[in-house]
C-alpha positions in Angstrom: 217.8 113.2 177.4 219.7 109.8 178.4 220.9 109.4 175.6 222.4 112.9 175.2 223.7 112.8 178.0 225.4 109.1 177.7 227.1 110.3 174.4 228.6 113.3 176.2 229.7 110.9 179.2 231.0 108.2 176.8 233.1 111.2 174.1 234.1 112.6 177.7 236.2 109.9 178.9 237.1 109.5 175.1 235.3 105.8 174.7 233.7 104.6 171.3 230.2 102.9 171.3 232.1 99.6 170.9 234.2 100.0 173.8 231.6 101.1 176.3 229.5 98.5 175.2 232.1 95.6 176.1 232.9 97.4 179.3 228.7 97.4 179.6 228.0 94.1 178.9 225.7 95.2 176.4 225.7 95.6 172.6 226.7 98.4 170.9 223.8 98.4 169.0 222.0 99.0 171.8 224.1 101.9 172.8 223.6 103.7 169.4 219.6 103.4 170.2 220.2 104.6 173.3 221.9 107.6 172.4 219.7 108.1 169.3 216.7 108.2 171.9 215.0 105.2 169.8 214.9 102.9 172.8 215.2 103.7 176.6 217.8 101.5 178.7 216.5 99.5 181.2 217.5 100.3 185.1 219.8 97.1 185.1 221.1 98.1 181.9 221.2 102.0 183.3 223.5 100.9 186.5 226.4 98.7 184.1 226.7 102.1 182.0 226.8 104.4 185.5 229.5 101.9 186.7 231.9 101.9 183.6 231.8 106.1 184.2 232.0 105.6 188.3 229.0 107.5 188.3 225.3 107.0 189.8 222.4 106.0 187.9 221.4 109.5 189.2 224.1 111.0 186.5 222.6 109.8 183.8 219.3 112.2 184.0 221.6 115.0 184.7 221.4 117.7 182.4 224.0 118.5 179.5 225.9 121.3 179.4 223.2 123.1 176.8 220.5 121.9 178.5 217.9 125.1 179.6 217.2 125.5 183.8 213.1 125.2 182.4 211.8 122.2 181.0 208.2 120.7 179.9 207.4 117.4 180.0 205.5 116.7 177.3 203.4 113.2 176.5 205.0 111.2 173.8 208.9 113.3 174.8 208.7 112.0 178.1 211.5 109.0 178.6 210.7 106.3 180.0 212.5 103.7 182.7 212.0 100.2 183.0 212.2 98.4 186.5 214.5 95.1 186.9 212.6 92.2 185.1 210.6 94.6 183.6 208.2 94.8 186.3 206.6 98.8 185.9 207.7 100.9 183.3 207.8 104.5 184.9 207.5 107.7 182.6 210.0 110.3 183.6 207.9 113.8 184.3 211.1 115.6 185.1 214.4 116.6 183.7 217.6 115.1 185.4 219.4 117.3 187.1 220.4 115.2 189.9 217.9 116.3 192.9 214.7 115.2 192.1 213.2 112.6 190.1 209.2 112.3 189.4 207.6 109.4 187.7 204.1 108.2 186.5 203.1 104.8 187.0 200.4 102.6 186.0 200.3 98.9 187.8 197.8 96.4 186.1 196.1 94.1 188.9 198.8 91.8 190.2 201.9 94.1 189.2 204.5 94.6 191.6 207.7 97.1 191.3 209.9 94.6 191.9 210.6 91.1 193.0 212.3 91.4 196.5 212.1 95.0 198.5 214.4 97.2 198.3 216.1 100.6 199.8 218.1 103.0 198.7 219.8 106.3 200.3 216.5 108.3 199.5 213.3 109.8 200.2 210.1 108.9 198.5 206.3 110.3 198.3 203.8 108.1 196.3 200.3 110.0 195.4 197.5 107.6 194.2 195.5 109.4 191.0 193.6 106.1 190.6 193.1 102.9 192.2 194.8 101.3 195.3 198.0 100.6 196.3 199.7 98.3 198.3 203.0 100.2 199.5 205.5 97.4 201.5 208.2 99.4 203.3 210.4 97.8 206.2 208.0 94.5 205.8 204.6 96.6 206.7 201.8 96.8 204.2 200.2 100.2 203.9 196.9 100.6 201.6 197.0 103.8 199.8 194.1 105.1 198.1 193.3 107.3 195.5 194.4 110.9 196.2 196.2 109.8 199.5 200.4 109.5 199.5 202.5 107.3 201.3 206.0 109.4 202.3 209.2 107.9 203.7 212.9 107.0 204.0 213.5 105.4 200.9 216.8 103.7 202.9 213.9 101.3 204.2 213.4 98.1 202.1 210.4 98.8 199.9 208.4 98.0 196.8 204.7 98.7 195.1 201.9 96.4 194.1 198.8 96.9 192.7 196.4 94.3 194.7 193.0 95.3 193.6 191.1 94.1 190.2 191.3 97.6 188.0 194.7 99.5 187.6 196.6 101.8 189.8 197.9 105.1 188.5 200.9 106.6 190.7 202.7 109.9 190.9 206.5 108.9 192.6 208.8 111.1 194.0 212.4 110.7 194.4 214.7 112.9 196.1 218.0 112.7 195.3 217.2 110.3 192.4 218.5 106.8 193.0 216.7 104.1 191.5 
């Protein structure tokens, strides 16, 4: 699905692989993976491309122009994302279209989301399947257990971290979608 619709955004504003990818600051080899759906891009990696187009990270998940109005997410079609450094990889349970993004997560004990909190112009939910949670937002800690959610204004600095000894499955919503 990112990959589809990168090549339409990059054929679009009439770019070859090589030239988006020195725009990128990324390889062009990794730019034919992408597209080719062998490897999913990284958020960092995800922003550079958004930038060269002037577009949000959010317009990369939108659908293509044949793209159906139903989709099923399916395990092993699903794509994934990667936060910065690597942190989480989330598994994308829904189809870009711009307005509402929902991911799976699983934290191992000690695995944060990110480094440093923080916000974006966005609302979030987080549902526990398993586990506990540790849910930082404005620079308050809020334990969420399994089947509780944690809701709010993503604009607040935030981030995830699994501080319990077994591992943390989470259901994340994202509305509009803006990693």
């Amino acid at each position: 699905m990112i990959g589809e619709r990168l090549k339409e955004l990059r054929t679009s504003h009439g770019m070859s692989l090589r030239q988006l990818a020195e725009r990128a600051d990324v390889s062009a080899t990794l730019l034919s993976q992408i597209e080719r759906a062998v490897t999913d891009p990284s958020l960092e990696t995800m922003r550079r491309l958004a930038g060269v187009f002037g577009e949000s990270v959010a317009s990369l998940f939108a659908e293509s122009a044949a793209s159906s109005s139903v989709s099923i997410s399916r395990p092993g079609n699903r794509s994934m994302l990667i936060s910065p450094k690597g942190r989480v990889t989330y598994e994308r349970l829904t189809p870009g279209n711009g307005q509402l993004e929902v991911l799976r997560a699983v934290l191992q004990p000690g695995e944060m989301s990110a480094d440093e909190p923080r916000g974006h112009p966005s609302s979030e939910c987080v549902y526990v399947i398993a586990g506990e949670l540790v849910a930082q937002i404005d620079g308050v800690d809020y334990t969420v257990a399994a089947g509780e959610s944690v809701s709010f204004d993503a604009r607040l600095p935030h981030l995830y971290r699994n501080a319990s000894s077994s591992p943390t499955e989470i259901i994340l919503s994202v509305t509009p979608p803006n990693p």
